[in-house]
ROFIGU-181173 format. One record per residue (C-alpha): x, y, z; residue number from 1. Coordinates in steps of 0.5 Angstrom, whole numbers. Last residue first. Layout:
{pt {X Y Z} NUM},
...
REM end
This chain:
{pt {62 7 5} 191},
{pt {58 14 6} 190},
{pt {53 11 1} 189},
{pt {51 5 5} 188},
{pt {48 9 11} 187},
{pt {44 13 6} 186},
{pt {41 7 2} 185},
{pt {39 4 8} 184},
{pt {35 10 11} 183},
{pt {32 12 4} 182},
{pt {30 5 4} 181},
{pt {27 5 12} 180},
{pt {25 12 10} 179},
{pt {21 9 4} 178},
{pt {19 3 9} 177},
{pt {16 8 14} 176},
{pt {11 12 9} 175},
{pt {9 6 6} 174},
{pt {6 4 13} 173},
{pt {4 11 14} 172},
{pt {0 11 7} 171},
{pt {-3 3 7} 170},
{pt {-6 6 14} 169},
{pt {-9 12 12} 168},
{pt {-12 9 5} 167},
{pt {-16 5 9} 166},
{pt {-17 11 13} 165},
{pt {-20 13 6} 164},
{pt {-24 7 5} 163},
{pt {-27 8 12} 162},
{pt {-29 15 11} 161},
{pt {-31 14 3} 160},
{pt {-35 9 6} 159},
{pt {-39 13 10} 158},
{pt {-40 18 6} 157},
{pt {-42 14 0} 156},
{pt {-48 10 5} 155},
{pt {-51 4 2} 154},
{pt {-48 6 -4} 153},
{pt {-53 5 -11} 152},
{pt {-57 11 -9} 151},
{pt {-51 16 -8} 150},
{pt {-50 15 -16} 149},
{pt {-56 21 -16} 148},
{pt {-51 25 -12} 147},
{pt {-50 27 -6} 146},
{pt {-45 22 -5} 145},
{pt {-42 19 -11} 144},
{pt {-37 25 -12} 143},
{pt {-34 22 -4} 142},
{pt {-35 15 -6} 141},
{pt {-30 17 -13} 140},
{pt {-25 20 -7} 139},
{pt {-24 14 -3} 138},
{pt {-23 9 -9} 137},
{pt {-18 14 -11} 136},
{pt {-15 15 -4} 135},
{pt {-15 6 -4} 134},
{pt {-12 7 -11} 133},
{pt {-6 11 -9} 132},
{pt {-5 7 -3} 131},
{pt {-6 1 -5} 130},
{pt {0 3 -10} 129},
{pt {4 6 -4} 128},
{pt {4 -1 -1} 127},
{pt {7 -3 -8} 126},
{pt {13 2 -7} 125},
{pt {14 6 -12} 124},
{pt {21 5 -15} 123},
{pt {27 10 -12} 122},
{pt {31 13 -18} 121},
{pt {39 11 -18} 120},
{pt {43 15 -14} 119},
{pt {44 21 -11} 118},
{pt {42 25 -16} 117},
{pt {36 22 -15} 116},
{pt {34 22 -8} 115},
{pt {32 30 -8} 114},
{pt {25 27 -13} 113},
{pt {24 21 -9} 112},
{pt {26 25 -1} 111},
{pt {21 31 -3} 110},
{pt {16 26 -5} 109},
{pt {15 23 0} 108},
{pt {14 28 5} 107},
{pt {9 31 1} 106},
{pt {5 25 1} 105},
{pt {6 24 8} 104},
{pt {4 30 9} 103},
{pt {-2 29 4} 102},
{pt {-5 23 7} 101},
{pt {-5 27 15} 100},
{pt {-9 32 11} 99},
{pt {-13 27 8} 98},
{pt {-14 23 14} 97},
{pt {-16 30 17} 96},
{pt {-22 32 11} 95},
{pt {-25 25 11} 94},
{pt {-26 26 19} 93},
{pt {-29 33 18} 92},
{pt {-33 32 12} 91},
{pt {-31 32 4} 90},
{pt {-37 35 1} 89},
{pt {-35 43 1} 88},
{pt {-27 41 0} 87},
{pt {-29 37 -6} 86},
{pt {-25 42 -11} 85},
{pt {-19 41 -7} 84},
{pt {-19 34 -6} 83},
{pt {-20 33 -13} 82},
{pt {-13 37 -14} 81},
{pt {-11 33 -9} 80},
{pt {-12 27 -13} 79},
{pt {-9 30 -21} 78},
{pt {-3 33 -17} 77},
{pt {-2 28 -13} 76},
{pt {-2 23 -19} 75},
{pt {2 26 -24} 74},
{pt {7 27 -19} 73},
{pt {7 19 -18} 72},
{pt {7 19 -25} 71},
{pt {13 24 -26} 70},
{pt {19 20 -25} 69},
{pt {17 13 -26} 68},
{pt {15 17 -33} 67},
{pt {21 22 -33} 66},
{pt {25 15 -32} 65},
{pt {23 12 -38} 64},
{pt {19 6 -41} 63},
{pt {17 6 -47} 62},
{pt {17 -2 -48} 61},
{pt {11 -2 -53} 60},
{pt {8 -6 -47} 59},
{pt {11 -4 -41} 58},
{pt {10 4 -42} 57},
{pt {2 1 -44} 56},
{pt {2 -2 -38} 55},
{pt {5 4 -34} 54},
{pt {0 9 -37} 53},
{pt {-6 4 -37} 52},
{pt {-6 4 -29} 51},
{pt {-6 11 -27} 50},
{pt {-11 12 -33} 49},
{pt {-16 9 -29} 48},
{pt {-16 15 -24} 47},
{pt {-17 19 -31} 46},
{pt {-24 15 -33} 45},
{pt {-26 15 -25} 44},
{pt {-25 23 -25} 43},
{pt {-29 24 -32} 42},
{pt {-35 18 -30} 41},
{pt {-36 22 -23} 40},
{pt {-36 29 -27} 39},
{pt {-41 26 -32} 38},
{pt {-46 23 -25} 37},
{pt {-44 30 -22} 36},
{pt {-48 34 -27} 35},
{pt {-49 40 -24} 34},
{pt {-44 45 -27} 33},
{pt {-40 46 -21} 32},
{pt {-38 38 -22} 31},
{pt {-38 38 -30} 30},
{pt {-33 44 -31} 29},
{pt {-29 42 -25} 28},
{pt {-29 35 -28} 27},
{pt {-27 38 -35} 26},
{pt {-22 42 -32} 25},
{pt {-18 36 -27} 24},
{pt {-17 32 -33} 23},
{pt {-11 36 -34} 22},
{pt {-8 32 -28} 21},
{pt {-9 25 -33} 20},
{pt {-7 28 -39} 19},
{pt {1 29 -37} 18},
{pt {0 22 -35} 17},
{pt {-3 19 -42} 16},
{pt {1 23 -46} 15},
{pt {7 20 -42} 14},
{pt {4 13 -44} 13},
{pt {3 15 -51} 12},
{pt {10 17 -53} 11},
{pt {13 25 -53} 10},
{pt {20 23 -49} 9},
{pt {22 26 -44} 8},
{pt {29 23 -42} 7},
{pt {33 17 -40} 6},
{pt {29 12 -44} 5},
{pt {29 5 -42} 4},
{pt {30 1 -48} 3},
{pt {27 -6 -47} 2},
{pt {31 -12 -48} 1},
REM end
């Protein structure tokens, strides 16, 4: 049976995840520098390791609440750092689906990260998972676009536009089942 480690702890898989948003400077120092084909690799490199973090958690049996905990934290802070940087590239379109991204995104986490001193902390949805992914995807066209890498997409922009409502759809209908959740476990917890 594997241990859940209540508190941080210094493991691979928690590394992985603090190293994740760091990987924000070198991507910054290569997409300002003009290499966006090695910024592009630094990006798709740190959103892969999204899913190495908990893999190897589950594997070495490192699971911890500071990794459930901070991994969704991690990721926020690694995507809207990147969207910051791109806000030059990112047209109008993108940039409003991102926002409405962000205030769900907020909104979320303000309840998860509150929720646990009322109870046990709260899973990541799998529609927040697809979520996540489809906004890396969605970003990952938007460093492609007007780069060499552009030549290998029919259009990056377009599809980075389509992959991030994409993402829109799977944030608002994730956003719906945490309040459905936050709401069923508050009317529960008055008993």
């Amino acid at each position: 049976m594997k241990r859940l480690y209540r508190s941080w702890s210094l493991t691979i898989p928690n590394l992985i995840t603090l190293g994740r948003p760091l990987a924000l400077i070198p991507f910054a120092y290569f997409w300002f520098g003009g290499d966006q084909v090695i910024a592009f690799v630094v990006f798709i490199l740190a959103a892969l390791s999204d899913v190495l973090d908990g893999w190897l958690a589950r594997l070495l049996g490192h699971d911890s609440a500071w990794g459930k905990a901070m991994d969704p934290v991690a990721d926020k802070l690694f995507v809207y750092g990147t969207v910051l940087l791109l806000i030059p590239e990112l047209w109008l379109f993108a940039l409003a689906l991102v926002a409405l991204i962000f205030v769900r995104d907020w909104n979320v986490e303000t309840l998860r990260l509150d929720y646990p001193y009322r109870a046990p902390l709260v899973p990541t949805l799998f529609s927040a998972k697809v979520k996540t992914v489809l906004f890396m995807v969605g970003l990952a066209c938007v460093i492609a676009a007007g780069s060499p890498l552009d030549r290998l997409f029919v259009s990056a922009m377009t599809l980075a536009n389509l992959v991030l409502f994409a993402a829109l759809v799977s944030a608002l209908y994730s956003w719906w089942l945490y309040i459905e959740e936050f709401r069923v476990d508050e009317a529960n917890s008055r008993f």
